[in-house]
Each structure stands twice: as structure tokens, then as C-alpha cells.
N, C-alpha and C positions, 0 to 999 in steps of 0.2 A: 255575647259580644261578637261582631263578625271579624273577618278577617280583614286586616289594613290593607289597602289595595296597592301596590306599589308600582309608581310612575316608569315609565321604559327609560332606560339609560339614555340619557344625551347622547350626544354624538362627544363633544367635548370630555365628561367623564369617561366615554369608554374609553377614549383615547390613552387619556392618562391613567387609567384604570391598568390599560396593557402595560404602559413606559412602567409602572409602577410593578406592577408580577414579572417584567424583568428584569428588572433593578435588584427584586428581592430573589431573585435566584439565585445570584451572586453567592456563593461560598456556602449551597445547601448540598444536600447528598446528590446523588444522580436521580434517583427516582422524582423527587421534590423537585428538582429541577429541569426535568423534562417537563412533570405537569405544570410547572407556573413558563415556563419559555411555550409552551405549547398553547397554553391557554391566553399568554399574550399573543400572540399570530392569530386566534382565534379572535378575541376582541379586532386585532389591528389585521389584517393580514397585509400589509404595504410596511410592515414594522420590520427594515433588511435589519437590524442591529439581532432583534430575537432569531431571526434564522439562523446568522450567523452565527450565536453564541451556541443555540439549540446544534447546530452542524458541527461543531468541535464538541462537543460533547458527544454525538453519537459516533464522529471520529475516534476519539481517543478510546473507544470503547471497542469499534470496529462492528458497530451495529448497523452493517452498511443498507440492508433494505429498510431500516429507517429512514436513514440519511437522504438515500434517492426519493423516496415519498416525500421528504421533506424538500430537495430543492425542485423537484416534479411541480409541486405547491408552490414555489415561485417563480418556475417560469408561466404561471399561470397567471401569475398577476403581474409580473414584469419581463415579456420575453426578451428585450436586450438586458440583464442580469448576468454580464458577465461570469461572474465568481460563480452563476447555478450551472451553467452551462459547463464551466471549467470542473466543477464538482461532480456534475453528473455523468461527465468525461472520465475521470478518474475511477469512480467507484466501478463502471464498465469493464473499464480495461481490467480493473485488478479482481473481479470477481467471471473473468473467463468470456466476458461479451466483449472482447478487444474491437473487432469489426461494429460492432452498434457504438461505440464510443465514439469514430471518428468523424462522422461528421456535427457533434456537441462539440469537439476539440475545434475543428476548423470555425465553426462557430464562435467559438469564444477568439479564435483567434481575429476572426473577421471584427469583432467587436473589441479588443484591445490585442491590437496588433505588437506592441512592447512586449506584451506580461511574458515572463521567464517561464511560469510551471506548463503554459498549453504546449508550447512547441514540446519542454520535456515528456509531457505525458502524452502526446504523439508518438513521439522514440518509442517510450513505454509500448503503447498501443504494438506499433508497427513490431517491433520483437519480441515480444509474445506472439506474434503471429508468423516468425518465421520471415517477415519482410526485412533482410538486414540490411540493403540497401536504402533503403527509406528509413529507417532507422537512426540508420547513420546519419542520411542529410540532415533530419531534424534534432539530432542533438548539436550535428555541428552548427547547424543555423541558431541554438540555444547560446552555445559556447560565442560565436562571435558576435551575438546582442550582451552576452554577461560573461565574460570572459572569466571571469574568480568561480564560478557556479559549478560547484564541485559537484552536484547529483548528475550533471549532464555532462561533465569528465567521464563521471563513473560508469553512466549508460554507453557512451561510447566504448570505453575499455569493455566491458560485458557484451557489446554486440559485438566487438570483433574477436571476442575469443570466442562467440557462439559461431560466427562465419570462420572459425578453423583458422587465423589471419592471427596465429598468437605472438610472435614477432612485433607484430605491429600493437598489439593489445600489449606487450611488454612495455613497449616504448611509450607508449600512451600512460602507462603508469609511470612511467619513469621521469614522464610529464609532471603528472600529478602530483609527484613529491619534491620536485622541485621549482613549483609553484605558490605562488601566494593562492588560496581557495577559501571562499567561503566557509565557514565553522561548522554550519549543517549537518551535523554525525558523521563530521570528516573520518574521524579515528575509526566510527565501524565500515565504513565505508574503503577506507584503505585498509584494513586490518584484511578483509572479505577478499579485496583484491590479491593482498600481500601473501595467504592461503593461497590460493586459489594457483598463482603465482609461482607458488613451490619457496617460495621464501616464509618459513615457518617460523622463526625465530623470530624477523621483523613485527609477525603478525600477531605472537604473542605478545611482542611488547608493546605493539596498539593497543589489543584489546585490555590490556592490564587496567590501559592508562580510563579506560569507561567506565562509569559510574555504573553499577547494578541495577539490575532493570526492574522496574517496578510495575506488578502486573496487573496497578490500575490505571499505567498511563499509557499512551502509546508508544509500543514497542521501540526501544531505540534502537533498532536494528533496520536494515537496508536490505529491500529486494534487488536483483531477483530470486536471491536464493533464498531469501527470508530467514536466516540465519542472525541469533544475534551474537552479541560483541564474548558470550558467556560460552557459547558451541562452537564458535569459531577460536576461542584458546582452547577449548577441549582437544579439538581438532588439529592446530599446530603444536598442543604437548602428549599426544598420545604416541607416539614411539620414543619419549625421552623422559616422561613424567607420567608416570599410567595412574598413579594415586592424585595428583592434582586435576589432571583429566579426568575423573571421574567424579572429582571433587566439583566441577565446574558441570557435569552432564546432570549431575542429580540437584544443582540450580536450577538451570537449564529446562528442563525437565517440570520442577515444581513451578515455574514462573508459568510455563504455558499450559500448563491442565489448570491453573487458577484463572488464566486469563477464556481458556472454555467452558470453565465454568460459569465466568461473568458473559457469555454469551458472543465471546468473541466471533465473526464467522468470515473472516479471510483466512488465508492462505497462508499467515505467517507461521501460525504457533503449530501447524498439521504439517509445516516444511520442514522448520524447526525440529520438529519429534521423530522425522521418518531420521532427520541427522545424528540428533541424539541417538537411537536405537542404532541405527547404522555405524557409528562409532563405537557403541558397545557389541556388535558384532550378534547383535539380535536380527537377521533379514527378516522374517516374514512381520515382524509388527511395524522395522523399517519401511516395509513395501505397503504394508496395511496405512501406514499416516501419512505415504506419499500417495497413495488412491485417493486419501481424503482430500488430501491437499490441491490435487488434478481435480477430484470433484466441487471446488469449489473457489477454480479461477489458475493455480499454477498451472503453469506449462511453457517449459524452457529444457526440454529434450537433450538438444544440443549442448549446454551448459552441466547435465546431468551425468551426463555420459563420462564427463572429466572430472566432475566434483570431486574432490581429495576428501571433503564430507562423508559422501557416499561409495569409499573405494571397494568396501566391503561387498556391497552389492554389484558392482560391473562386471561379471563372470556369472553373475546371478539371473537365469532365464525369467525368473515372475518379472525382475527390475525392466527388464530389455523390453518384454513384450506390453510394461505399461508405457512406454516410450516409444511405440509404435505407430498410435493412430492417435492424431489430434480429440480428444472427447467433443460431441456435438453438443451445445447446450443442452440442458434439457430442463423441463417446471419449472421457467421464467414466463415470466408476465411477458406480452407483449409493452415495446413504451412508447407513446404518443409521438406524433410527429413534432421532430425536432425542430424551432420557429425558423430556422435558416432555408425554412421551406423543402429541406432534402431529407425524406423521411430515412429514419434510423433501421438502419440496413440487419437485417437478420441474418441464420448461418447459409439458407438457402435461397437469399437474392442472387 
């Protein structure tokens, strides 16, 4: 008996064939759900919902050269796609290509002039790279479209304590606490600050108030110091509670070698750890998870230098001389010209 010959998919089945593998991703594992999201973009590739779902997923995972391949793949089929551009902005800045992010930012911005996150991850952009002027304007220009928007409070308080301008970085917090803001991981957000701050006590009692971090979702913790809500009480109870401080770094600690296990590859859980160690007063494996962490997008020098985090290491020559020279990229892909017609600027444009 021979084989039944079977007819090519319609157009219309395939269609519904894709709405349908993304429908049924809905509440499977991460693997399952990458292949049926993947596989509907492959029937559909004009289908923004599956990108979308597919991108928070390799989000929350922090499987960022995914992620980029995957909105790469939609501005290929739609180059005004806001939301790719604004994605593909982000993932740059936060994996050490700050300068190739900015003109995808401007980009998105040219294309939705309103939206809150491009001007923020502008700021973002610009101070990682040491541009604190620019920095500043684009948060503030954040702040006065969304005035409650407390991540671009925050960025503003973080660049001017990285421009040495900590008076003014006080008072900017001092803002921020006595403002209505946004709910957006407010508490680790000010908790980071309130550290940072010298007011340790406040900061404990932020971080109390945070729910446990759970290291299969995304980190509830806030750059730049990538620190979350669990190191930063380590860190306001280590000269007045060394048993609950330690009680909090060996969380601390298990959250983020879980979360590298699951293939995390930003800069959090490697900033994270050089802290943890750094607060246990271990330097050289401090200095060893903050290489990793520079090798794969940190770089905020100035802010390091003062970390109440990392006090142990400031008198520590390895610490200083990784804080010396900007790292140059290095075995990244070149990426396609950005449709804003301004090709995405490398370290040696």
C-alpha cells in the first residue's frame, strides 16, 4: 500500500495552526513553550502576539542572545515595531554594547515619541557609558512625560551619585520618598538607594518588606548595582546582625548560582555574588564574580568605588585595577543595520 500523499497547508490552516501553538503554550514548561511560540512565528511570522509572549519568556530567564535573534526576526518583518527596537535597545545596553543600543533607542523613540521605557533606557544607555550629562537629561526628560515613574527617579539619583554630586543625589532621594511613585520594585529600588545612602536601618526595613526572590522569575532586583532586595539587607545588617547577615547571603547566594544554572547570562546574579562574597570578606572570589560580571555588560566604576557593598574591597589593588579601563567588546556578532537608516555604531566608529 503506498504512502497517502498529503496536501500543502493552506494558507488559512496555517494561520490558525500558529494562533493555535500559541494559545497552547500558555502555562507549559519553558522548553514546551519556547518550541510551540517558536514554531508559531514559524507558521506565522507577522504573528506580534507570539513574539511577544516568546520575549518575556526569554526575559524572565535572562537568555538575552535569544531574545535579540528573536526581535532581529521582527524587525525583519516589521521595521517600524516599536516594542523590537525598544527590546533590542535594552538587551545592548545591559549586556555592555551601551553605544550600538543608541540609535535602536532613538529609533523607537522616533516611532513612539510618548512611551516611558526608551527615554529610560537612554539614561540607562548614556551612564553605563560614563555620559552623566546626557544621562541626566534623558531621565529628566522621562520624569517630566511620567512624573510617578519611579525607575527614572532612580536612574537620576544613581547618576548623580556616579557624577560625585551626592548632595544633590541625597535630595533626589529625599524626593523620592516623599512622593507618590509608581509601585515597580519601588521597595528594592529605594532599599538600594537607602544603602547606598548611608542610611542602613531604613534600608533594612525596605528590604524586609520584599517578597523572596524566586530564581525562576525575573530577578526582583534593580540595576545598576544588580543587587537584590536579600544582599542589600545582608548588607545594611552586617555590623549589627552578622548571624541574620549571613542568614540573608547564603539566600542570596543559592538564588543566583540557581539562576546560572538555568542559563542566566546578564550581569545580575555575577554582580550579586561578587557582593555576597565581598560582604563575607572573601576578595579574590569577590573580584573573580565581578570580572565575570564586567565581562558580560556591568560597568559602573564610579558607583563601585563607593559601594558600601563592596567596602571590603576598596583598599584592594585587584578591585581598583578592574575599574581602570573600560573592557572593549569582544565575540559579539556584528548586528544589522538599524531601519532608522543609522547603522548601529560599534566600540571603534
Amino acid at each position: 500500500m503506498g504512502e497517502t500523499e498529503q496536501r500543502p497547508m493552506s494558507e488559512r490552516d496555517r494561520l490558525v495552526d500558529a494562533r493555535d501553538r500559541m494559545a497552547r503554550a500558555a502555562g507549559q514548561d519553558d522548553p514546551s513553550a519556547v518550541r510551540l511560540l517558536r514554531e508559531a512565528i514559524d507558521l506565522d511570522p507577522s504573528l506580534r502576539e507570539a513574539y511577544g509572549a516568546l520575549g518575556r519568556l526569554y526575559y524572565r530567564n535572562a537568555w538575552l542572545e535569544a531574545e535579540l535573534d528573536l526581535w532581529l526576526q521582527r524587525i525583519g518583518v516589521d521595521p517600524m515595531d516599536a516594542d523590537a527596537h525598544e527590546r533590542i535597545g535594552w538587551i545592548l545596553w545591559f549586556t555592555g554594547r551601551a553605544e550600538e543600543s543608541l540609535p535602536w533607542l532613538e529609533r523607537n523613540l522616533t516611532l513612539r515619541p510618548s512611551g516611558k521605557w526608551g527615554r529610560f533606557y537612554m539614561g540607562n544607555a548614556h551612564l553605563i557609558l560614563g555620559r552623566y550629562v546626557e544621562a541626566e537629561r534623558a531621565y529628566r526628560a522621562a520624569i517630566e512625560a511620567h512624573p510617578d515613574f519611579s525607575s527614572a527617579h532612580a536612574g537620576l539619583a544613581w547618576t548623580l551619585f556616579a557624577a560625585g554630586r551626592v548632595g544633590e543625589a541625597r535630595a533626589q532621594c529625599d524626593r523620592m520618598r516623599a512622593t507618590t511613585l509608581d509601585g515597580d520594585r519601588y521597595e528594592v529600588k529605594m532599599a538600594d538607594l537607602d544603602l547606598f545612602s548611608g542610611e542602613a536601618t531604613t534600608a533594612a526595613e525596605r528590604a524586609r518588606r520584599v517578597s523572596p526572590e524566586d530564581a525562576r522569575a525575573w530577578p526582583a532586583r534593580y540595576w545598576p548595582r544588580g543587587t537584590s532586595a536579600t544582599t542589600i539587607l545582608a548588607g545594611a545588617l552586617i555590623d549589627r546582625d552578622y548571624r541574620a547577615a549571613a542568614a540573608a547571603l547564603t539566600v542570596s547566594e543559592s538564588v543566583n548560582r540557581s539562576r546560572l544554572l538555568n542559563g542566566d547570562e546578564g550581569y545580575l546574579p555575577r554582580y550579586d555574588l561578587a557582593a555576597v562574597y565581598a560582604l563575607y570578606g572573601n576578595r579574590d572570589e569577590a573580584c573573580r564574580w565581578l570580572t565575570e560580571a564586567i565581562a558580560v555588560g556591568w560597568w559602573f566604576p564610579d558607583l563601585a568605588r563607593r559601594d558600601p557593598l563592596l567596602r571590603s574591597l576598596h583598599e584592594c589593588p585587584p578591585f581598583e585595577d578592574l575599574l581602570k579601563k573600560r573592557p572593549a567588546p569582544h565575540g559579539r556578532r556584528p548586528l544589522p543595520r538599524c531601519p532608522s537608516g543609522a547603522a548601529a555604531r560599534g566600540p571603534g566608529d
